[in-house]
TIRO-2110 file (N, C-alpha, C; in Angstrom, 1 decimal):
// TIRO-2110
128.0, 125.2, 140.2, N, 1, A
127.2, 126.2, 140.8, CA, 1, A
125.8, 125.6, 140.8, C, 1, A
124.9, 125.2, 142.0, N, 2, A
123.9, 125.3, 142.0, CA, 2, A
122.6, 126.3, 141.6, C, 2, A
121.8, 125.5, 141.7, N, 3, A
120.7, 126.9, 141.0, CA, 3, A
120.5, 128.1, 142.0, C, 3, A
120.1, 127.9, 142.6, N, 4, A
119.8, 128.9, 143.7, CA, 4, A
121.4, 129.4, 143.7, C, 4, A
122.4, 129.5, 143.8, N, 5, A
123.6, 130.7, 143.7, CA, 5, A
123.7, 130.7, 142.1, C, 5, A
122.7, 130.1, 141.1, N, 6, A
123.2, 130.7, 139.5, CA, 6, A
121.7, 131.9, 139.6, C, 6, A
120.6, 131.7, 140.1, N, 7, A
119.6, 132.6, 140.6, CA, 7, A
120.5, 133.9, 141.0, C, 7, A
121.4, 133.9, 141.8, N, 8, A
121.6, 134.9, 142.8, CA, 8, A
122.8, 135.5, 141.6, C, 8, A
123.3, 135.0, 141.0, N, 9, A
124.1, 135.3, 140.5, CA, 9, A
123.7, 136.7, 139.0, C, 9, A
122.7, 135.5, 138.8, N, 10, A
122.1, 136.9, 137.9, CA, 10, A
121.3, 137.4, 138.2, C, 10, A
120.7, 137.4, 139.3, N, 11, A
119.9, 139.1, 140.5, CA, 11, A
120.9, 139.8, 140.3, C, 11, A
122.1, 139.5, 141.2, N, 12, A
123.3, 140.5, 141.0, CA, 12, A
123.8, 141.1, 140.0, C, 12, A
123.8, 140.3, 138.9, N, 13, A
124.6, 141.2, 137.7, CA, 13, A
123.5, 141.7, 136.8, C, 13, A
122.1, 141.6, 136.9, N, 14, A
121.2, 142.7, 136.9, CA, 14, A
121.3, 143.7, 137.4, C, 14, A
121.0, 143.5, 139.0, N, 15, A
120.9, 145.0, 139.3, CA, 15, A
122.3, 145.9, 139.1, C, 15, A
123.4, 145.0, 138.8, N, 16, A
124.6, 145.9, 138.5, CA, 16, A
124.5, 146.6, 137.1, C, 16, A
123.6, 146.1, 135.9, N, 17, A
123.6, 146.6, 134.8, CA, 17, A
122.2, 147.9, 135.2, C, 17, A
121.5, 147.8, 135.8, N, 18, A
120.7, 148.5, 136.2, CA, 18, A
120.7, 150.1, 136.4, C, 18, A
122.4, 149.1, 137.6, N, 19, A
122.5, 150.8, 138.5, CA, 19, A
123.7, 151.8, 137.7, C, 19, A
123.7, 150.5, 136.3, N, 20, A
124.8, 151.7, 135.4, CA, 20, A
124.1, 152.3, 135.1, C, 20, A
122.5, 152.2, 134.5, N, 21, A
121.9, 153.1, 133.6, CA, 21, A
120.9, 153.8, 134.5, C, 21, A
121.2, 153.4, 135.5, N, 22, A
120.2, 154.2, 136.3, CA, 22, A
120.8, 155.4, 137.5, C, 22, A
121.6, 154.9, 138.4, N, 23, A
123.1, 155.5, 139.0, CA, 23, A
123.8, 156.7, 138.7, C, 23, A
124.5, 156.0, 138.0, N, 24, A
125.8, 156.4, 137.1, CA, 24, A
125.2, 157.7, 136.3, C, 24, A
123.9, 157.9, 135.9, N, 25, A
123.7, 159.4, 135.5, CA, 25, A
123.4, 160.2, 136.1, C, 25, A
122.9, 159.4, 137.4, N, 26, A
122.1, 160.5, 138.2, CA, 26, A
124.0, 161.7, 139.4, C, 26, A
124.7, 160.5, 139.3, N, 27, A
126.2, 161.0, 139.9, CA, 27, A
126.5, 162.0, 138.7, C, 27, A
126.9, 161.5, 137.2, N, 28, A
127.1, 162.6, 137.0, CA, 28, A
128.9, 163.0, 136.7, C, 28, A
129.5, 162.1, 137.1, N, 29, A
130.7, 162.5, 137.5, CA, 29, A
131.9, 162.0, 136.8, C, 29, A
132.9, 163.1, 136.3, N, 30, A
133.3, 162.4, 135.0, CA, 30, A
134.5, 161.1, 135.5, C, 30, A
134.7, 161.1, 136.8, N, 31, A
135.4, 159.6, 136.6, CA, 31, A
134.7, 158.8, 137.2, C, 31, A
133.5, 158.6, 136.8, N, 32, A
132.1, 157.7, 137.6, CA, 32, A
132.8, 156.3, 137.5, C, 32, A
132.0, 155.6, 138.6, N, 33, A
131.8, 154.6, 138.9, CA, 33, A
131.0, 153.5, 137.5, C, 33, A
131.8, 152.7, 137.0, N, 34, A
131.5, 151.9, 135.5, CA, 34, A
130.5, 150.5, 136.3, C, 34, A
129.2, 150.6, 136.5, N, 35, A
129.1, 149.0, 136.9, CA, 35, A
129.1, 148.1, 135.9, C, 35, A
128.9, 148.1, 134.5, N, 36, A
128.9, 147.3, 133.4, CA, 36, A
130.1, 147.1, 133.9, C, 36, A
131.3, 147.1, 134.3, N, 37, A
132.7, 147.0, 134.4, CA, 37, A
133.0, 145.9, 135.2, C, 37, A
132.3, 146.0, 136.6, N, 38, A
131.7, 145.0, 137.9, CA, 38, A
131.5, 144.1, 137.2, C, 38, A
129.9, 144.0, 136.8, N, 39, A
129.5, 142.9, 136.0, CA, 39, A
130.3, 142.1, 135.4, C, 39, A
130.9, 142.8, 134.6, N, 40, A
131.9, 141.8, 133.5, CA, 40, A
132.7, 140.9, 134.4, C, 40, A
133.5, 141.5, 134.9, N, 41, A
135.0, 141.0, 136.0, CA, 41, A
133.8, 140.0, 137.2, C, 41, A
132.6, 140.5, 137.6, N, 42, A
132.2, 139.2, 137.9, CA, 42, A
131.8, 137.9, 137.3, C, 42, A
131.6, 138.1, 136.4, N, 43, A
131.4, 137.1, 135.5, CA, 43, A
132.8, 136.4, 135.0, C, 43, A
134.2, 137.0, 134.8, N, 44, A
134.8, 137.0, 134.6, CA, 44, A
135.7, 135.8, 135.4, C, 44, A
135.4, 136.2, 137.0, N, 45, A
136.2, 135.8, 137.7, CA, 45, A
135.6, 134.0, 138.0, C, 45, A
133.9, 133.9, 137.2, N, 46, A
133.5, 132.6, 137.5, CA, 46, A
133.3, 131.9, 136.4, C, 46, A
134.3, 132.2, 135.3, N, 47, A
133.4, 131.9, 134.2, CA, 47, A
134.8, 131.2, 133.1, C, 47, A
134.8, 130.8, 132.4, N, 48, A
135.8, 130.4, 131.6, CA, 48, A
136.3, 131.8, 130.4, C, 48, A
137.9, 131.6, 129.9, N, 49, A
137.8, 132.7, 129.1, CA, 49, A
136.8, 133.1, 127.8, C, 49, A
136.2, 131.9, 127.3, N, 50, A
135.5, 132.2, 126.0, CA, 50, A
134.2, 132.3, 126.6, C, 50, A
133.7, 132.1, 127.7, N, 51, A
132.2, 132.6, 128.3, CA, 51, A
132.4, 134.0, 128.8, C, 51, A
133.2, 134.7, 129.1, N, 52, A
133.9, 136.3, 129.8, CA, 52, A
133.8, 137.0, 128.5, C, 52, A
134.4, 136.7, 127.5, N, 53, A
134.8, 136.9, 125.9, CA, 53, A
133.5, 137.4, 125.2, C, 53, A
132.7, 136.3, 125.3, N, 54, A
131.3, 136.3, 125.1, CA, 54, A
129.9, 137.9, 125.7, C, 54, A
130.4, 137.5, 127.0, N, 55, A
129.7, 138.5, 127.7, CA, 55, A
129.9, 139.9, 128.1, C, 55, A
131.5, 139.6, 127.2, N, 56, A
132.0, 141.5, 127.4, CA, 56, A
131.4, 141.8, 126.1, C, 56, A
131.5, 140.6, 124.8, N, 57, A
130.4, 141.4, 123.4, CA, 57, A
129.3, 141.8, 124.0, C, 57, A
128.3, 141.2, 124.5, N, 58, A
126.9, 141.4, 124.9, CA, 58, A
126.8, 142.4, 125.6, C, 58, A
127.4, 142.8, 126.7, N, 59, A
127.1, 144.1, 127.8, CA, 59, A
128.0, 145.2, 126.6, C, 59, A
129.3, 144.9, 125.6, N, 60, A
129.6, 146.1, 124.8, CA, 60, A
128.9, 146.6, 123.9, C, 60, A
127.8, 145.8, 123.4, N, 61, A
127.2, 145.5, 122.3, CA, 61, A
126.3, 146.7, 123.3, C, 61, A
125.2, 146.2, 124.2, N, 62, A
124.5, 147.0, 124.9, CA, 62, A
124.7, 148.6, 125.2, C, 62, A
126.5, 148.6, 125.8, N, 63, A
126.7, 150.0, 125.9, CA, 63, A
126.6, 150.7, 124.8, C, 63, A
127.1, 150.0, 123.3, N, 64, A
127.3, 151.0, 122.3, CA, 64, A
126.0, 151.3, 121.7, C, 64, A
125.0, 150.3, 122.0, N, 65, A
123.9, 150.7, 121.4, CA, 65, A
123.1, 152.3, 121.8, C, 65, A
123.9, 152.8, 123.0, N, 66, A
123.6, 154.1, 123.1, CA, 66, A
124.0, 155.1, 122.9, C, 66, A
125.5, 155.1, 121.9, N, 67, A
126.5, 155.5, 121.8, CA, 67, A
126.7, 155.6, 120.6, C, 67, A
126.0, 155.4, 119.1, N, 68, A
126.8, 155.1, 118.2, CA, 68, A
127.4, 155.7, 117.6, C, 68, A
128.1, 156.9, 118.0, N, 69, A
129.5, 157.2, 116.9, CA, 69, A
130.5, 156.7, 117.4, C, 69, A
130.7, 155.8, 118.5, N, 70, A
131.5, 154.5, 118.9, CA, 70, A
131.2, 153.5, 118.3, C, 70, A
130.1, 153.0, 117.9, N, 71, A
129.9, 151.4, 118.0, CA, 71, A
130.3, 150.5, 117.7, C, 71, A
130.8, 149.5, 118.1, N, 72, A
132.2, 149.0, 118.1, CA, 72, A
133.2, 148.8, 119.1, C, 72, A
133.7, 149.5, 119.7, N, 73, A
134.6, 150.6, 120.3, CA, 73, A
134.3, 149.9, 121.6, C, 73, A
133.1, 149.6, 122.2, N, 74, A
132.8, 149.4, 123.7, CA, 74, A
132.5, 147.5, 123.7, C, 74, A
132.0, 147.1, 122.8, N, 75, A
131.8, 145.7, 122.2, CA, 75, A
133.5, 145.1, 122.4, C, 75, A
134.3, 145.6, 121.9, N, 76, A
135.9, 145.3, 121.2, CA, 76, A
136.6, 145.6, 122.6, C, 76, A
136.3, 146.6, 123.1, N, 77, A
137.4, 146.2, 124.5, CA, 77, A
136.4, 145.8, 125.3, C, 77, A
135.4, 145.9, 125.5, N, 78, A
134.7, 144.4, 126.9, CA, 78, A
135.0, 142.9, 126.5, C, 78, A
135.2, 142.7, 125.3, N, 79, A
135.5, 141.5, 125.4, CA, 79, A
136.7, 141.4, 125.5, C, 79, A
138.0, 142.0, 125.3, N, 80, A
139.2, 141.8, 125.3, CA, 80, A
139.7, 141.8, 126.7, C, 80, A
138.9, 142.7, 128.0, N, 81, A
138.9, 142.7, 128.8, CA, 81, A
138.5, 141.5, 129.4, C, 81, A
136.9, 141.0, 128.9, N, 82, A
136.7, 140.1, 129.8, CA, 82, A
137.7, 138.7, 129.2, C, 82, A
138.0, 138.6, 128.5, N, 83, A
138.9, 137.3, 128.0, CA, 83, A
140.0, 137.3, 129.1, C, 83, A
140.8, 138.6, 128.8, N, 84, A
142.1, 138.5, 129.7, CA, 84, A
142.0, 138.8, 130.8, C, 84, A
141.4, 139.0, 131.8, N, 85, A
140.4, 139.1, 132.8, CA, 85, A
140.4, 137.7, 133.6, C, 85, A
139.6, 136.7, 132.5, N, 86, A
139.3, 135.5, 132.8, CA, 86, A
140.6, 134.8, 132.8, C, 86, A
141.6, 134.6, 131.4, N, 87, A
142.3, 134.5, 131.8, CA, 87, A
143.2, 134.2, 132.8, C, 87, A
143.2, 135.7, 132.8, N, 88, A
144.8, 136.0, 134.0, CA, 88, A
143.9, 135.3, 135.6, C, 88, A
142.5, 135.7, 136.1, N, 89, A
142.5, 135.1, 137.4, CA, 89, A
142.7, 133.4, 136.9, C, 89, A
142.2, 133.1, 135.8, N, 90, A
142.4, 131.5, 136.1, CA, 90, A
143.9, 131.1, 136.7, C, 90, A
145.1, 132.0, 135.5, N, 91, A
145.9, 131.8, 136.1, CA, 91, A
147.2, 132.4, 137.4, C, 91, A
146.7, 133.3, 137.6, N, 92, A
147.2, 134.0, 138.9, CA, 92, A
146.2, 134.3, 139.9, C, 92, A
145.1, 133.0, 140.6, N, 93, A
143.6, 133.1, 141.4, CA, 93, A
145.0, 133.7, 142.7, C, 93, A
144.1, 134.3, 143.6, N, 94, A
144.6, 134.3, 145.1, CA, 94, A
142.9, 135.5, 145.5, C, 94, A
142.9, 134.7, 146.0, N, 95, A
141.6, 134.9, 147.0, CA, 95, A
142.4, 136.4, 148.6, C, 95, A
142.4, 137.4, 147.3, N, 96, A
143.2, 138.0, 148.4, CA, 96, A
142.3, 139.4, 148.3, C, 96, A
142.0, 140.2, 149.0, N, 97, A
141.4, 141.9, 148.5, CA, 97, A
142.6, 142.8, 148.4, C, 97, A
143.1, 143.0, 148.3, N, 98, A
144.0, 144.0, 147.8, CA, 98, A
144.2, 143.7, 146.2, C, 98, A
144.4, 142.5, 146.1, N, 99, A
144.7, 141.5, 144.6, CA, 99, A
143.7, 142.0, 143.7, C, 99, A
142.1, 141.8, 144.3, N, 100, A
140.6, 141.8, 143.6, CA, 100, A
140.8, 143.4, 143.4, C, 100, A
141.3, 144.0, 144.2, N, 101, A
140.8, 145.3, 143.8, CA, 101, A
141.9, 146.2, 142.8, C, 101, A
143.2, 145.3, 142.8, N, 102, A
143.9, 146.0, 141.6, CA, 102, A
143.4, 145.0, 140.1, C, 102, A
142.9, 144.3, 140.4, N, 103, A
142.3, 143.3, 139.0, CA, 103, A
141.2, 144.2, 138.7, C, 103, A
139.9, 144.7, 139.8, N, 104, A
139.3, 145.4, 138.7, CA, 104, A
139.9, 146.7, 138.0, C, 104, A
140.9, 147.7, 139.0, N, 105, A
141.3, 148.6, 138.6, CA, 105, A
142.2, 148.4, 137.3, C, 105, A
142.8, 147.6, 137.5, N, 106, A
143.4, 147.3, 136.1, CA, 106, A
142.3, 147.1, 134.9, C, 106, A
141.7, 146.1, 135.2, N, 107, A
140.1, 145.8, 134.2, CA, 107, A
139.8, 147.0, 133.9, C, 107, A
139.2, 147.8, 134.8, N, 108, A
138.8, 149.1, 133.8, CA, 108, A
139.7, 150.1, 133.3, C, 108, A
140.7, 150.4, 134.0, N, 109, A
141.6, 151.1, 133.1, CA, 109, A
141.9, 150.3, 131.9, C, 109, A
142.3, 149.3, 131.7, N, 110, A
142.7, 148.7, 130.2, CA, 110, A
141.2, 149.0, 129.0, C, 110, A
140.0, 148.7, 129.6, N, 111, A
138.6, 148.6, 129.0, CA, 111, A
138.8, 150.5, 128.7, C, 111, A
139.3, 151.2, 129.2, N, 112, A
139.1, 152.9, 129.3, CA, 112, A
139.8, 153.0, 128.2, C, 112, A
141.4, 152.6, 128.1, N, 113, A
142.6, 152.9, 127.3, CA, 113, A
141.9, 151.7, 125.7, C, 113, A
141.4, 150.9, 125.6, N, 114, A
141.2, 149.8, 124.8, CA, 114, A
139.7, 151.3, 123.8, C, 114, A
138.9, 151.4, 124.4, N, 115, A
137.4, 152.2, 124.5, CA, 115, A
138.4, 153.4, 123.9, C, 115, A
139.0, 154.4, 124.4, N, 116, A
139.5, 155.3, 123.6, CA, 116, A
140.4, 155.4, 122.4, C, 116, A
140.9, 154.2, 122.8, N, 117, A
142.1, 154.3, 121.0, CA, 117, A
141.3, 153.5, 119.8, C, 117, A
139.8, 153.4, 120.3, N, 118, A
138.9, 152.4, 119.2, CA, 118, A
138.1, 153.1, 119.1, C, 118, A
137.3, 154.7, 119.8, N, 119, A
136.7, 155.5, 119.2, CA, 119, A
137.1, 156.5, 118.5, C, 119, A
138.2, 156.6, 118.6, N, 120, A
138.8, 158.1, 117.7, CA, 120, A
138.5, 159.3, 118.0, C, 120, A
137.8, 159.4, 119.0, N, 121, A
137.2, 160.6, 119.4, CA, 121, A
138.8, 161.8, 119.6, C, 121, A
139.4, 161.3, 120.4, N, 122, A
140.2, 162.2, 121.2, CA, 122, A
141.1, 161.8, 120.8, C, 122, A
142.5, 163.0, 120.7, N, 123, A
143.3, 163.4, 120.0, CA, 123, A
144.7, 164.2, 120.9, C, 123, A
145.6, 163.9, 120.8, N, 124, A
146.6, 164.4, 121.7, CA, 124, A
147.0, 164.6, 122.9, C, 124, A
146.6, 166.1, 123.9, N, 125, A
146.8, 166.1, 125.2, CA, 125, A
145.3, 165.6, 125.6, C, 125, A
144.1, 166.0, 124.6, N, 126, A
142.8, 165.4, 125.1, CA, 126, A
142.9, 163.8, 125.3, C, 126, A
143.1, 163.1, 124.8, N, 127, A
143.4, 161.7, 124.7, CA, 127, A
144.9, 161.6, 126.0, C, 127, A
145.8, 162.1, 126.5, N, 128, A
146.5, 161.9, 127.2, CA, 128, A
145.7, 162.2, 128.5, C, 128, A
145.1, 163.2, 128.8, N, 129, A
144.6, 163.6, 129.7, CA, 129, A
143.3, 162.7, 130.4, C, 129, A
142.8, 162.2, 129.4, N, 130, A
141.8, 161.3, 129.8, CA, 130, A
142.2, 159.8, 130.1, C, 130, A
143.3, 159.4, 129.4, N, 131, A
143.6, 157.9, 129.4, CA, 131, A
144.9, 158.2, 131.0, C, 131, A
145.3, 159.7, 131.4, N, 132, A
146.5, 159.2, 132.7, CA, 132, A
146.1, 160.0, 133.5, C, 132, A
144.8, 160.7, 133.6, N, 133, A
144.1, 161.3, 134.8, CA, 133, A
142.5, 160.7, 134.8, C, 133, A
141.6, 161.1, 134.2, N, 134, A
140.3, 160.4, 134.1, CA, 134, A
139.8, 159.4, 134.3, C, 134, A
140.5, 158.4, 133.4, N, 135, A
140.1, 157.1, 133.5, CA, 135, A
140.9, 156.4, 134.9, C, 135, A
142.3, 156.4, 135.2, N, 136, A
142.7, 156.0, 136.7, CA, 136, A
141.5, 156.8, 137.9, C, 136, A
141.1, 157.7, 137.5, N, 137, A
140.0, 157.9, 138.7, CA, 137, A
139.0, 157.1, 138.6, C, 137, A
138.4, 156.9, 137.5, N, 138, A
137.3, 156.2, 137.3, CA, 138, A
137.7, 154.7, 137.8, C, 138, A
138.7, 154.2, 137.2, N, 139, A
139.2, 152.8, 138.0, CA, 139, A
139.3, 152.8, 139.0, C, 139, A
139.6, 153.6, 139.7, N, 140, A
140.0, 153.7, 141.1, CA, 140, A
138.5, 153.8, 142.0, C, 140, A
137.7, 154.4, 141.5, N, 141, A
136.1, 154.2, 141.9, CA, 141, A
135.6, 153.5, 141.7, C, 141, A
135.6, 152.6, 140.6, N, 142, A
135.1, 151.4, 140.1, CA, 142, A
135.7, 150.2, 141.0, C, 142, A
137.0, 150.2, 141.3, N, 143, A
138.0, 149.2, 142.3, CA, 143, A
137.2, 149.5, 143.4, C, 143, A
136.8, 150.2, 144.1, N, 144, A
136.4, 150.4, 145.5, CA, 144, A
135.0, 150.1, 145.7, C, 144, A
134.4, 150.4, 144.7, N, 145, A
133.0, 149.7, 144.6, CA, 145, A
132.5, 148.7, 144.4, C, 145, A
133.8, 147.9, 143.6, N, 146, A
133.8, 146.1, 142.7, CA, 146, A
134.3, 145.5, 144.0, C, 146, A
135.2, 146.1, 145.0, N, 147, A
135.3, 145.4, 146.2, CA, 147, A
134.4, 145.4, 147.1, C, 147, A
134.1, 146.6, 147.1, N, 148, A
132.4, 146.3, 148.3, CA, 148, A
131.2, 145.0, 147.7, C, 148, A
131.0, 145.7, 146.1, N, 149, A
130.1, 144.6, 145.2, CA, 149, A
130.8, 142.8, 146.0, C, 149, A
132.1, 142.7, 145.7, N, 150, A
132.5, 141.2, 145.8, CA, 150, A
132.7, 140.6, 147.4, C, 150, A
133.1, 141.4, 148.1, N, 151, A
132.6, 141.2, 150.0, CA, 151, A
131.2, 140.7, 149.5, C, 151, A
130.6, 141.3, 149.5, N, 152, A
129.0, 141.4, 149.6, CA, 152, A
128.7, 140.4, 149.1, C, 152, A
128.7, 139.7, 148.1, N, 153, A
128.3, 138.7, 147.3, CA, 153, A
128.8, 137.0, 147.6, C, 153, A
130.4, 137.7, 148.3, N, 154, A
131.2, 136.2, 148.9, CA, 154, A
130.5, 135.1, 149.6, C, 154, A
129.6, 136.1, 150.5, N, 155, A
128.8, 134.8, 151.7, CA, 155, A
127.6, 134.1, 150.5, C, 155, A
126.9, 134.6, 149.6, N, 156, A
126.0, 134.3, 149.2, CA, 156, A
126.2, 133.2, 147.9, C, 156, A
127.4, 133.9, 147.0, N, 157, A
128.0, 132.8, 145.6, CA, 157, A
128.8, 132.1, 146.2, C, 157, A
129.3, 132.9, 147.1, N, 158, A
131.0, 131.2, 147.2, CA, 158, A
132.2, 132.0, 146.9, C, 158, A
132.8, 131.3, 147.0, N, 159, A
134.7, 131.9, 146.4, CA, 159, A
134.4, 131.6, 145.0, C, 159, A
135.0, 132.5, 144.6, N, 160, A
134.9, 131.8, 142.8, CA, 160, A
136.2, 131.3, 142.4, C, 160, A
136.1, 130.2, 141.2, N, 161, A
136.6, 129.1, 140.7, CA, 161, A
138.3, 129.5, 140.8, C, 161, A
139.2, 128.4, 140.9, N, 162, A
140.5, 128.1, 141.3, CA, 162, A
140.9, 128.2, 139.5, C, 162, A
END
């Protein structure tokens, strides 16, 4: 990666951390749109597994710091996510959109299911209810938005790595 697309690269995943904390409360919506989630899986998709690994602590680290009767909790599945994330596209790449958009969906639902069985918060039908209605919405918005995010960014970064 040249400078000028590693420039662009992290304009983008700024303003994506941005418009989580800036966005995302103003919607409101309990199966909102996760851009920390974006972020990661972009990085994810250009980046080796122990640099994805790396950067799901840092952005978890970030989310929990607003959060702390989690903390922990968001740190521990961003990186698990971004590892196997990185991972899996190294080894199943296809440069395909239907593909990208069940990888993020998958990505955040696993980061949703990983995030609730590490806060302890929720318990029973509340914990069922959120991990097999809630959070597939929220993936499911997050997927449709991580594909608009990645169209959008394709002419400018490139295809990412094989």
């Amino acid at each position: 990666m040249n400078v000028a697309k590693a420039a662009w690269f992290v304009v983008v995943f700024l303003l994506l951390v941005a418009l989580h904390y800036s966005l995302r409360p103003l919607l409101a919506w309990r199966g909102g749109v996760d851009f920390l989630m974006i972020a990661l899986l972009l990085v994810a998709v250009r980046a080796r597994p122990g640099v994805a690994a790396i950067a799901g602590l840092v952005l978890g680290l970030v989310s929990d710091s607003l959060t702390p009767v989690a903390f922990g909790a968001g740190a521990l599945a961003m990186s698990v996510v971004g590892f196997g994330a990185s991972w899996l596209k190294a080894a199943f790449f296809a440069d395909n959109v239907a593909l990208n958009g069940m990888f993020v969906f998958l990505g955040k639902w696993a980061f949703d299911l990983l995030f609730l069985a590490g806060e302890h918060r929720l318990q029973g039908t509340d914990f069922l209810l959120q991990a097999m209605l809630w959070s597939p919405l929220a993936a499911a918005a997050t997927a449709v938005v991580g594909l608009i995010v990645l169209l959008a960014v394709r002419p400018v970064l490139g295809a990412p790595r094989a």
